[in-house]
PLY file of the C-alpha trace (Angstrom):
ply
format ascii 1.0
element vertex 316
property float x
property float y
property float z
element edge 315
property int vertex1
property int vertex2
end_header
-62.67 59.23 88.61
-60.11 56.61 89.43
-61.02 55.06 85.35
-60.49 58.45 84.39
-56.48 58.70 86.12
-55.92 55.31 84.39
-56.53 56.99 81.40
-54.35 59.76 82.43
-51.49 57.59 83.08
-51.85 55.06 80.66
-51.68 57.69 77.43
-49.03 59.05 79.79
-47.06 56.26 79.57
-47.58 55.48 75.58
-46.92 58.97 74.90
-43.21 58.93 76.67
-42.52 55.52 74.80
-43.62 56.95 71.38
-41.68 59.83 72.39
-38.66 57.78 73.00
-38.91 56.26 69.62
-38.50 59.51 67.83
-36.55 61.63 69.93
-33.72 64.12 68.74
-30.02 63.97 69.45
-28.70 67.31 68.90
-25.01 66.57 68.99
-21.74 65.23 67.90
-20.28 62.34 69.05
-19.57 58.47 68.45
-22.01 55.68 68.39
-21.85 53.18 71.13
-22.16 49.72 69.17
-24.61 47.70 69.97
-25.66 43.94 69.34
-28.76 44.17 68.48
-31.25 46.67 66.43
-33.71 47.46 69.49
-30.79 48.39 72.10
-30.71 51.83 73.78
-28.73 54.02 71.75
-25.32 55.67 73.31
-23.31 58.31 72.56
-19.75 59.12 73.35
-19.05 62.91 72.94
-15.20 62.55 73.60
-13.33 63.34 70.15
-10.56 60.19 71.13
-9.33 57.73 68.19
-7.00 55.19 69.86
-4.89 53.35 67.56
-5.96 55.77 64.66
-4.26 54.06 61.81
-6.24 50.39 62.75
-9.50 52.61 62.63
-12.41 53.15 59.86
-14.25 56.50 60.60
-17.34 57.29 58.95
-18.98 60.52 59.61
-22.48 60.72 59.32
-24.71 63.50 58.43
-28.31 63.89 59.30
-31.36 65.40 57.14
-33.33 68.49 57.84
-36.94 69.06 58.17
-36.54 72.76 56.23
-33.44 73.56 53.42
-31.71 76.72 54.10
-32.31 77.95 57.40
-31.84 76.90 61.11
-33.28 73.66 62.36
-34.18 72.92 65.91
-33.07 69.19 65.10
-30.43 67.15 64.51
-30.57 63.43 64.83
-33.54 60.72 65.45
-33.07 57.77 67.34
-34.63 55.63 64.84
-32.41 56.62 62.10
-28.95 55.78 64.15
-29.81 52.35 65.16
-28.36 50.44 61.59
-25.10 52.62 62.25
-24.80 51.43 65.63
-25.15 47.96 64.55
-22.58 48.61 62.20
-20.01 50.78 64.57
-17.62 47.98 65.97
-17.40 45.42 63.44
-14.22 45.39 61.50
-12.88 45.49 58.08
-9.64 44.18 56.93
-8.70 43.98 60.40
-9.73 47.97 61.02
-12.47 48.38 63.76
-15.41 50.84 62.46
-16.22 54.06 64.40
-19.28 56.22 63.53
-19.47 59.65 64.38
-22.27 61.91 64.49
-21.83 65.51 63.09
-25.18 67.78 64.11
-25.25 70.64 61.79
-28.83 71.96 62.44
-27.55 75.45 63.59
-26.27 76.32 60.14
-28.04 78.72 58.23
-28.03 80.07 53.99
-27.04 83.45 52.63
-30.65 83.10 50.96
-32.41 80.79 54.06
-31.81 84.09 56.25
-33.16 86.10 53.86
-36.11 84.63 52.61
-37.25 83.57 56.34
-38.23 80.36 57.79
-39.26 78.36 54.96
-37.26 80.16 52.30
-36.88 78.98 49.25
-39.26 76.04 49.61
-42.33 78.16 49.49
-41.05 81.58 47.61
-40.63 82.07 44.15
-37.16 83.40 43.42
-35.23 83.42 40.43
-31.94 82.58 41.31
-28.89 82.04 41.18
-27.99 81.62 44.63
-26.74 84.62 46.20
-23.81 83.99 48.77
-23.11 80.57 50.33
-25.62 78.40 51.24
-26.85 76.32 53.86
-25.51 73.31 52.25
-22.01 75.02 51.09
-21.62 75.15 54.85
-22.67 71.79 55.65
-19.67 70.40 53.18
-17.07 72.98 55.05
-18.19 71.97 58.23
-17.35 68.19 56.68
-14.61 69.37 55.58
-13.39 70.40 59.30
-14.68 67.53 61.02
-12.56 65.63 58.12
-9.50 67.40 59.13
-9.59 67.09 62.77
-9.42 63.24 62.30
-6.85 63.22 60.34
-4.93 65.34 62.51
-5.24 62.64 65.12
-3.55 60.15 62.81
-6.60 58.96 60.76
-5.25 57.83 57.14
-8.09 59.83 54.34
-8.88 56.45 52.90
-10.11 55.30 56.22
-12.43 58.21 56.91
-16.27 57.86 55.15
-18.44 60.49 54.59
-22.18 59.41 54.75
-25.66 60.78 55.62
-28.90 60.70 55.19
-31.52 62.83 53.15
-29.95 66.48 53.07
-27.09 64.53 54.60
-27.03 61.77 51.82
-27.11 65.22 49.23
-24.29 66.97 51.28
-22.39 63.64 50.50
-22.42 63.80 46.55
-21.21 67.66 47.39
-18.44 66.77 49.07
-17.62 63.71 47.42
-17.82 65.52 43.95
-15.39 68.30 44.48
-13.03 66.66 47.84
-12.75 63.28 46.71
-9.00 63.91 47.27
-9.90 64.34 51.56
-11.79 60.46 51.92
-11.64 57.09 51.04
-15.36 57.38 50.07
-18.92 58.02 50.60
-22.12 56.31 51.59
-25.37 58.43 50.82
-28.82 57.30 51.93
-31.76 58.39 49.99
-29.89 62.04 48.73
-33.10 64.54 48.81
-33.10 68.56 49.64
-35.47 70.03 47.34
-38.85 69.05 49.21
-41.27 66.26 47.95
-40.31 66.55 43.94
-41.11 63.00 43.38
-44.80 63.56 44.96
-45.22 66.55 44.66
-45.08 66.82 40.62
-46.35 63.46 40.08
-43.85 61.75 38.70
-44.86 58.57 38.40
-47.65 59.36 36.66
-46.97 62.18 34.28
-43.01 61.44 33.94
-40.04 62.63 34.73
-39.65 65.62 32.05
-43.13 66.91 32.37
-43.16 66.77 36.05
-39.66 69.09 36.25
-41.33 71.59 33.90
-43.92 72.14 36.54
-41.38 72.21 39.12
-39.10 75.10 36.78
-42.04 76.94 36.49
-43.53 77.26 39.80
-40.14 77.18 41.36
-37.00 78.16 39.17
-35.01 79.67 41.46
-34.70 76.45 43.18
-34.92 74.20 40.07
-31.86 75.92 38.35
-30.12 75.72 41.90
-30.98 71.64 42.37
-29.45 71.61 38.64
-26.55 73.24 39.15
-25.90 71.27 42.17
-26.09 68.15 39.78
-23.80 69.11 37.33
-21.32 69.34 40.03
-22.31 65.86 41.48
-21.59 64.76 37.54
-18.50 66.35 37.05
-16.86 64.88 40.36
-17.47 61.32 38.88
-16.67 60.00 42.44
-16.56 56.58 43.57
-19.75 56.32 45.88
-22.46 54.29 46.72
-26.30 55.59 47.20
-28.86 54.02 48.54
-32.18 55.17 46.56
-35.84 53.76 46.51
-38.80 54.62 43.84
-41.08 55.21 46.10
-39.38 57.46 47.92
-41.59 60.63 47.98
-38.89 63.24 47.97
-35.90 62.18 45.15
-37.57 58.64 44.12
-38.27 58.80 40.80
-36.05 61.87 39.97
-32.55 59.84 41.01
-32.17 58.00 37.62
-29.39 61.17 36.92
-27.02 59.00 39.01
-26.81 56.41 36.98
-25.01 58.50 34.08
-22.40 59.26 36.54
-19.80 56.13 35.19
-17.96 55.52 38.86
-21.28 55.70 41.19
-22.76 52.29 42.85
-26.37 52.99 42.52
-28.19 50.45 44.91
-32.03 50.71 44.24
-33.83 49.49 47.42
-36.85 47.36 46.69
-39.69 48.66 45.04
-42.24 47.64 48.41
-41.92 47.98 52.01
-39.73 44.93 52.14
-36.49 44.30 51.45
-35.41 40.43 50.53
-38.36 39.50 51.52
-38.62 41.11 55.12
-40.88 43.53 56.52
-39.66 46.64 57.08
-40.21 47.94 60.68
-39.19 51.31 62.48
-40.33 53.51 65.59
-42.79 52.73 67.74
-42.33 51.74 71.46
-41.29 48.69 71.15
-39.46 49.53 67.78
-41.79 47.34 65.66
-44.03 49.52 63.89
-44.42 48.84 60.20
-42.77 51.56 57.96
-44.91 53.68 56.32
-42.39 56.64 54.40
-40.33 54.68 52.24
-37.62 58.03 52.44
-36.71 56.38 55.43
-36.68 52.95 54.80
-32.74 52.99 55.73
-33.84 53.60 59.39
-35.62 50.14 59.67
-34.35 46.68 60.94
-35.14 45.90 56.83
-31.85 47.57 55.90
-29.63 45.47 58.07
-29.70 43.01 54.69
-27.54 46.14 53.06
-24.53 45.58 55.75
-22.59 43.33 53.85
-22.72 45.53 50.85
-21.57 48.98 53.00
-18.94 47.10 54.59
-17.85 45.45 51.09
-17.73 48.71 49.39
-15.28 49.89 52.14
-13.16 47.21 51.78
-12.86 48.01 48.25
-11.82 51.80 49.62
-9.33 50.80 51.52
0 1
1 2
2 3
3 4
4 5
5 6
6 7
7 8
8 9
9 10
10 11
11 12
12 13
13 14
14 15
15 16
16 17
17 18
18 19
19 20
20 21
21 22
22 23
23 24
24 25
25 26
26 27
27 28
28 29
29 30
30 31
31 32
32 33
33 34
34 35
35 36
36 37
37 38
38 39
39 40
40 41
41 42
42 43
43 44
44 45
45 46
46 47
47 48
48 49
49 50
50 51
51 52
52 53
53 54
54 55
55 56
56 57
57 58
58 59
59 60
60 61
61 62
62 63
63 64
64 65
65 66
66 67
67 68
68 69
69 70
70 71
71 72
72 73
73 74
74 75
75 76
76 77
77 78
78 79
79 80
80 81
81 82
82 83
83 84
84 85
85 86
86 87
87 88
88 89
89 90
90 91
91 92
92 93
93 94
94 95
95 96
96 97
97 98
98 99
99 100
100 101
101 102
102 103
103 104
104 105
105 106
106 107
107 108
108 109
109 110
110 111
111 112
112 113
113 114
114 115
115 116
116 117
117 118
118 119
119 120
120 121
121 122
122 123
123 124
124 125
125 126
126 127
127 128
128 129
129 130
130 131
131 132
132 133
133 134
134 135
135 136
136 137
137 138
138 139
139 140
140 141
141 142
142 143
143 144
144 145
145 146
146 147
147 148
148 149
149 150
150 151
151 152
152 153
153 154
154 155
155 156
156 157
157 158
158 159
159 160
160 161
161 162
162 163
163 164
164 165
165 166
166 167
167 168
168 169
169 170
170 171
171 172
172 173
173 174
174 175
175 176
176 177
177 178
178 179
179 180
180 181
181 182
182 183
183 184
184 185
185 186
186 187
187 188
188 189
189 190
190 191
191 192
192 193
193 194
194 195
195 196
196 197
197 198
198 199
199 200
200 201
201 202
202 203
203 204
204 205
205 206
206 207
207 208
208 209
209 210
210 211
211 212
212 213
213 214
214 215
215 216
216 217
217 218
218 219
219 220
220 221
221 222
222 223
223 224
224 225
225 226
226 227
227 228
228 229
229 230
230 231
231 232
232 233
233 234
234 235
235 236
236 237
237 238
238 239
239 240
240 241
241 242
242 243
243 244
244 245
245 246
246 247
247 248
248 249
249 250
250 251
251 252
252 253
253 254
254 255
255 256
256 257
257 258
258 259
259 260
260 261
261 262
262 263
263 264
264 265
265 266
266 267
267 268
268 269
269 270
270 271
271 272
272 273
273 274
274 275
275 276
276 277
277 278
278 279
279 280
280 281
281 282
282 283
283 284
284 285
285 286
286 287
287 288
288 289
289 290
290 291
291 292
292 293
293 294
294 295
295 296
296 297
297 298
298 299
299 300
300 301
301 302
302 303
303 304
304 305
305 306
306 307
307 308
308 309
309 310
310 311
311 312
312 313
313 314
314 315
């Protein structure tokens, strides 16, 4: 019996510090720096900017775990630990602040329609009818944007970034409200499911896999398309973060690269980066990465630093 409470306790105990190593944030707020990649992670919800002008916001965007309807989540710990390593240093004499916009509450014209997994499991034909989850996701930037710059905030100083959904509702915004930032940061830019696994990619190519994907899907094909055209046309000055292996936009990102004033940055083409393990999650933060979509939350990604904080300088 008493073997049998250890037990108890013991998985008790694992479980809470797995927990910890995944759990959600679901709100807004700045990043507490921190020194080092393992340190508890802080937020400040007060919307204050002293000294606004001597300040480098960059507001970062989370990914979703469904496209066009509500999500119950916002932000994992895991994937804010780089930007609170980052949050603090300073550029050009500017100190960096990173703020954390949750937008898991917003929902699509077509998302409310089509129910809980919408479009990512029902055929539709398309176009889009009404706004869409990510339309909102951009004006909700687009606010957020505004309110800093209402405090005193110069646009070049404020970054739009994010992650996933959040990396693809950076291009969006980027593309059409260049004009409102200094730039953007996207991190592995995906919202239309597993593509790159999904369809094969890798091994039956690029052209014959998005066939399949029209086919089966073209409702959501001709949207993704459209979406890129837009991206295209904006032509602005960004840098993404993209890796092969990534199962979701991998091996379907070489698009970017015909875009003349992007900085493509392709991560790797392993689990390491420079040379270094990549490691993420676990309880003592040191398990080895296994999805390569996120390889931009592990303590492998620090080597990329220099380069954000380069390309801002170069914004400024």
């Amino acid at each position: 019996m008493k073997k049998f409470l250890a037990l108890i306790i013991l998985s008790l105990i694992l479980g809470s510090g797995v927990a910890n190593s995944i759990e959600s944030i679901k709100k807004d707020g700045f990043l507490i720096p921190t020194n080092k990649w393992k340190d508890k992670i802080k937020i400040d919800e007060n919307f204050e900017v002293k000294n606004p002008e001597d300040k480098i916001i960059i507001i970062y965007n989370h990914g979703s775990d469904v496209n066009d309807v509500k999500s119950k989540n916002c932000f994992w710990i895991r994937e804010l630990r780089n930007w609170a390593q980052l949050a603090g240093d300073k550029i050009n004499g500017k100190e960096i602040m990173v703020y954390i916009h949750c937008q898991g509450q917003l929902e699509g014209d077509l998302g409310a329609k089509l129910g809980k997994r919408g479009m990512w499991m029902k055929k539709w034909e398309g176009p889009y009818p009404g706004t869409s989850k990510m339309d909102r996701r951009v004006e909700g930037n687009l606010e957020v944007i505004k309110k800093f710059t209402n405090l005193g905030v110069p646009k070049k100083q404020i970054f739009m970034s994010g992650h996933s959904c959040g990396g693809w509702a950076t291009l969006r915004l980027t593309a059409k409200y260049m004009n409102e930032v200094g730039g953007g940061i996207s991190l592995m830019p995906a919202c239309f499911w597993n593509l790159s696994k999904k369809y094969k990619v890798k091994k039956d190519g690029y052209e014959k896999a998005m066939e399949k994907f029209h086919k089966k899907y073209p409702g959501m094909a001709e949207w993704r398309q459209a979406q890129i055209d837009i991206i295209k046309e904006g032509n602005a000055p960004i840098l993404i973060f993209t890796h092969p292996m990534d199962p979701y936009e991998g091996l379907t990102s070489d698009w970017m690269d015909d875009i003349p004033n992007v900085k493509r940055v392709v991560v790797s083409e392993k689990k390491k980066v420079n040379g270094k393990k990549c490691n993420t999650a676990g309880s003592n933060w040191e398990e080895p990465l296994k999805d390569l979509h996120i390889i931009n939350h592990a303590d492998c990604f620090m080597h990329y630093h220099p380069l954000i904080k380069k390309y801002i300088s170069s914004r400024l």
